[in-house]
N, C-alpha and C positions, 0 to 999 in steps of 0.2 A: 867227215866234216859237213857231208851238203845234206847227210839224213840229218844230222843233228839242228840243222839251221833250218830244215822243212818242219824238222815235231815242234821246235820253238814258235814259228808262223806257226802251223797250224792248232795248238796250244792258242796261243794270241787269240786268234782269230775265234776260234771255238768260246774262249772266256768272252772277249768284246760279244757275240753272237747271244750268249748265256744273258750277258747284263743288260743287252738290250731287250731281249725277253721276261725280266724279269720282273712281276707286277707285286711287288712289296709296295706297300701306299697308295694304292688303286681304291682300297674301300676306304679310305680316308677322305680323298680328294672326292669319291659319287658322294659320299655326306655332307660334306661342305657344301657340295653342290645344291642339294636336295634343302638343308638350312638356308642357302640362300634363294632358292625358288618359294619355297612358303614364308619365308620373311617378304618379300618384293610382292606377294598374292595377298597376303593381310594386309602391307599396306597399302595396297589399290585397292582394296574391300577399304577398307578405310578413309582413304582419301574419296572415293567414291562415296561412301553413307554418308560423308561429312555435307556432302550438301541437300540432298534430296532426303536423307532421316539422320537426323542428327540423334536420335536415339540410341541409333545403331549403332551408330560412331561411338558417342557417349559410351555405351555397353561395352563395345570393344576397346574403349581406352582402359576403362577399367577393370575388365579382364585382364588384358594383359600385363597392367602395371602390378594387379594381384599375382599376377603367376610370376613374375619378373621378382616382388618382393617376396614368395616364399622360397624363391627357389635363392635368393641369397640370402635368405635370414639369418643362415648361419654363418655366413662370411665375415658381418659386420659386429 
């Protein structure tokens, strides 16, 4: 009875041990990541050219609203 009640814990313990190890959605969460660091870098480039060359700014608004409308074009 008390080996059966040790392989049970140690079973437990081994799966808990297992899951916590387990990095399934780890390259999911570095992409978001990485999405959100060059999203937050354009726009300080942005907010940044907006006052000292407004050209730049200009350029980058309308880059990106192009890149933004082909990449849905086909959604809508």
């Amino acid at each position: 009875m008390l080996d059966r009640t040790a392989a049970r814990v140690h079973a437990w313990a081994a799966h808990a041990w297992w899951r916590a190890r387990d990095s399934r959605g780890q390259g999911t969460v570095e992409y978001v990541g990485m999405v959100v660091m060059v999203t937050l870098l354009v726009a300080a480039v942005a907010v940044a050219a907006k006052g000292w060359a407004p050209d730049i700014g200009n350029a980058l608004k309308k880059a990106l609203t192009g890149a933004v409308k082909h990449l849905t074009d086909g959604f809508g």
